[in-house]
Backbone bond lengths (Angstrom), bond angles and torsions (degrees), N, CA, C in turn:
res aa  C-N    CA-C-N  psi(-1)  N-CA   C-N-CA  omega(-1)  CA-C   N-CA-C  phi
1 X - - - 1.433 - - 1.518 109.64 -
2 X 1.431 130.78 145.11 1.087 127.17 166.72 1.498 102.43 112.53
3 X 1.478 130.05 -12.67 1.238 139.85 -170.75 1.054 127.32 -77.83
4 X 1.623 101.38 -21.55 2.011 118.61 177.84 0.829 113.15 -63.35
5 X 1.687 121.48 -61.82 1.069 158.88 125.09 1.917 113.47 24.54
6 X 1.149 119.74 -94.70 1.573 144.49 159.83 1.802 82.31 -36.57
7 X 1.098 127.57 -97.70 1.343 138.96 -157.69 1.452 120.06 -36.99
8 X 1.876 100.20 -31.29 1.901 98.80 164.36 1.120 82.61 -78.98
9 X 1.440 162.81 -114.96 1.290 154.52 -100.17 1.061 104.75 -38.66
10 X 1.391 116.50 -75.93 1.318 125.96 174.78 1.572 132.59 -23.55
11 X 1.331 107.36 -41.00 1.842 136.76 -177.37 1.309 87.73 -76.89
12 X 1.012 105.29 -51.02 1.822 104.19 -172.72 1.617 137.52 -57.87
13 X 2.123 88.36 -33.87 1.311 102.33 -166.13 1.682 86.05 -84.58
14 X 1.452 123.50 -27.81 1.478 121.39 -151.58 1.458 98.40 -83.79
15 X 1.207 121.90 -30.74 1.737 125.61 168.07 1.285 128.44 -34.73
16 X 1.818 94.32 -68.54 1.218 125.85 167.76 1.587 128.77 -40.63
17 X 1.588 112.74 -42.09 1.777 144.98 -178.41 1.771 71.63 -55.63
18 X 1.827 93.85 -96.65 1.696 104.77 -174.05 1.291 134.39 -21.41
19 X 1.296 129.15 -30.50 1.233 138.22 172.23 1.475 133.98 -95.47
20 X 1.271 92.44 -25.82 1.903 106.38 174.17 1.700 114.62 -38.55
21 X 0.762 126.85 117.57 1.062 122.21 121.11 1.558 157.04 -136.15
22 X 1.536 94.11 132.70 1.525 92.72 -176.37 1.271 132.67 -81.50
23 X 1.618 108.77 142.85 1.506 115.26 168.82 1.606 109.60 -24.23
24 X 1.737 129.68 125.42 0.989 146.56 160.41 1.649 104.22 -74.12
25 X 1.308 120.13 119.60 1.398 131.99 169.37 1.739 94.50 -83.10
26 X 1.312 136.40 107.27 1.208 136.66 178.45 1.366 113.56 -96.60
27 X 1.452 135.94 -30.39 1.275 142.13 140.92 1.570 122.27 -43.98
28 X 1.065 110.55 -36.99 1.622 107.00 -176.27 1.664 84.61 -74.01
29 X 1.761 114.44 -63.96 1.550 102.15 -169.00 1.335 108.93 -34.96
30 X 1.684 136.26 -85.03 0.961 136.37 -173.93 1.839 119.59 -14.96
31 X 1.221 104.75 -43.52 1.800 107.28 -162.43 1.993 90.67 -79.98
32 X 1.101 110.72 -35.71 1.688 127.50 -179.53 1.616 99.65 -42.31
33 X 1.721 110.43 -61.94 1.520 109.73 -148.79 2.095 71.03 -93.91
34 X 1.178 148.78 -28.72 1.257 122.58 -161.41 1.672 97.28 -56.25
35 X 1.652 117.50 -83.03 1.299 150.09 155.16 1.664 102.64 17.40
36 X 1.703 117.25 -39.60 1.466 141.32 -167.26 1.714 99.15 -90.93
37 X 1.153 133.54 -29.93 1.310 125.07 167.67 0.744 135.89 -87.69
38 X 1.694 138.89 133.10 1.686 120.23 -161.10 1.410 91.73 -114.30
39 X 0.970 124.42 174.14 1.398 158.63 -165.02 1.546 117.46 -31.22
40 X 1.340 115.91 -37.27 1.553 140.84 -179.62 1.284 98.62 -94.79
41 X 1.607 140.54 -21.90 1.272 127.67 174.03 1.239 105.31 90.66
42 X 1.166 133.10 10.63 1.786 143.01 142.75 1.231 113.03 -65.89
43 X 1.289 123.74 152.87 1.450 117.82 174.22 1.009 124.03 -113.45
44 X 1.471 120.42 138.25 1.428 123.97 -167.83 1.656 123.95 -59.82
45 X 0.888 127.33 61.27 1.543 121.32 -177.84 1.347 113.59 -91.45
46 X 1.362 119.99 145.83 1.517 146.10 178.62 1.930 104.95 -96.21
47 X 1.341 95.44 110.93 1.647 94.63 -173.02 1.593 93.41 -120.58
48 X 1.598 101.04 149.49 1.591 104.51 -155.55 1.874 78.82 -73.22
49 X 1.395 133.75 -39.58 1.395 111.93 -151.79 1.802 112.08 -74.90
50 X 1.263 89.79 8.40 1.830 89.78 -172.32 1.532 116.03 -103.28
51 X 1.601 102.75 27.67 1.676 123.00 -177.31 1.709 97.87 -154.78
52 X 1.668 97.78 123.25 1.116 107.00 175.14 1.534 133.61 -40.41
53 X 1.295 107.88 155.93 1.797 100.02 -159.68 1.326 83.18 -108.35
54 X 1.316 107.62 147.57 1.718 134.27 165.31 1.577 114.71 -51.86
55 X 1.414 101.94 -43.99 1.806 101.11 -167.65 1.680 83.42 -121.40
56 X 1.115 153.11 36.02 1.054 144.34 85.84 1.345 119.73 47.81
57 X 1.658 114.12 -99.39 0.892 140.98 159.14 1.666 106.92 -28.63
58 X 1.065 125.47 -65.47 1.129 132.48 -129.29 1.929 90.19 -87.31
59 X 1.164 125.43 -33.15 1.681 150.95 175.39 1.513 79.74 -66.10
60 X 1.309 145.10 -87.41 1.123 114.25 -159.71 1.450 147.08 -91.59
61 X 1.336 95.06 11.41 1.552 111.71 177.18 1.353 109.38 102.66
62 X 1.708 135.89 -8.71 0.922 128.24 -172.59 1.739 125.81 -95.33
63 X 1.049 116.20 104.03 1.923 99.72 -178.58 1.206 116.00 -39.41
């Protein structure tokens, strides 16, 4: 007993997730992706392979 109960909540809360939607701040986006381009109009991204790897070493056989 008590399981219907819990189980609409649940239906309810999962509806709600699916259907939301929130107000889009489109100005904040805009200043987000500007802030992301540097100077040449490339964008600044951080890629994990362009910082040395920890086990590194260990992939190529070298101590």
């Amino acid at each position: 007993m008590g399981r219907g109960r819990a189980k609409a909540k649940q239906t309810k809360v999962a509806r709600e997730l699916k259907y939301y939607s929130p107000d889009t701040d489109l100005s904040a986006l805009e200043r987000e992706l500007h802030s992301s381009t540097t100077s040449n109009g490339s964008t600044a991204r951080r890629t994990d392979w362009d910082e040395d790897d920890d086990y590194e070493q260990w992939a190529t056989g070298r101590p």
